[in-house]
N, C-alpha and C positions, 0 to 999 in steps of 0.2 A: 296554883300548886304551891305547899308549904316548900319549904326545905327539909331536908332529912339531917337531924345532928345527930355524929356519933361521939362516943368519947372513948377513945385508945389510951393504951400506954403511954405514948407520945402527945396525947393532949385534945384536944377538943375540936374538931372537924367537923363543917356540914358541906351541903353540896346538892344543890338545887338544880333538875335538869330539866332545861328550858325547851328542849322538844327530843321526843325518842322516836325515830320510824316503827312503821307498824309492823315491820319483823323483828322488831326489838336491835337489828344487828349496827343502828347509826344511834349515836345521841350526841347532844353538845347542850353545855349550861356551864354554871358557875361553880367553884368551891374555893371552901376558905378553912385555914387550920393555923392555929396557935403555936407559939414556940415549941418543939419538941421533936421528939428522933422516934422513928415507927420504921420498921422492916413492912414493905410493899412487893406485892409479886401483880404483875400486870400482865394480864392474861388477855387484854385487847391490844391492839393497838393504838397509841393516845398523841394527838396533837395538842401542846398546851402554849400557852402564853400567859408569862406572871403577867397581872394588873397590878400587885402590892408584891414588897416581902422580897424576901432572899429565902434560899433553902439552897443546901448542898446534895446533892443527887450521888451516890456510890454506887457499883455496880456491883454484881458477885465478887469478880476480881478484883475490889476494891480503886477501879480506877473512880477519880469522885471529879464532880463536876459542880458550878455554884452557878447559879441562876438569879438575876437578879430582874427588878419590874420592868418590864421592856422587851425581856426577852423570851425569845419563842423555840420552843423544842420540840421535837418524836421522840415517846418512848416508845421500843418496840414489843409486840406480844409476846408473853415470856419473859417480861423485863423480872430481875428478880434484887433488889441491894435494898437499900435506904433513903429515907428521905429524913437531912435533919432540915427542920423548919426554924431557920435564925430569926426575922425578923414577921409575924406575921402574912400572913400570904392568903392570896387571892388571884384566882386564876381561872382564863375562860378554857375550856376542854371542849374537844372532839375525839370521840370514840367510836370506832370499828372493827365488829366482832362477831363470831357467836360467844354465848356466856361463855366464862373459862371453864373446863372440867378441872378440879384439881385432885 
């Protein structure tokens, strides 16, 4: 299976998903994204761990958080701030959901 690359305001992202359950509602695989700052609304909820990279995590309330390779976070469903990507990033995800309706 390819990767799917998009290209955002924030810069260049793909994101390759290495197995999705057959109700669509688990997935876990790779993504990677380029320097840059993109507004995120996360409608699953996501277990991540950076492989590469830094990036600053902001919430609504603007409380902002930095992440760097090593470390491992929950973002919750409904997560809604920013993500600026400082240093190239790459990250393995788990996700658990139905699709978001937005």
């Amino acid at each position: 299976i390819a990767p799917t690359v998009h290209f955002t305001m924030g810069g260049l992202w793909t994101d390759f998903n290495e197995m999705t359950s057959i109700d669509g509602l688990f997935a876990a695989g790779i993504w990677t994204c380029q320097p840059g700052k993109f507004r995120i609304d996360f409608g699953r909820a996501e277990f991540i761990q950076l492989i590469a990279g830094v990036v600053t995590v902001t919430d609504a309330e603007g409380v902002a958080k930095t992440y760097r390779a090593g470390d491992a976070f929950v973002t919750p469903a409904g997560f809604s701030g920013t993500w600026d990507v400082i240093e190239p990033v790459k990250k393995h995800f788990t996700w658990y959901g139905p699709e978001p309706v937005w």
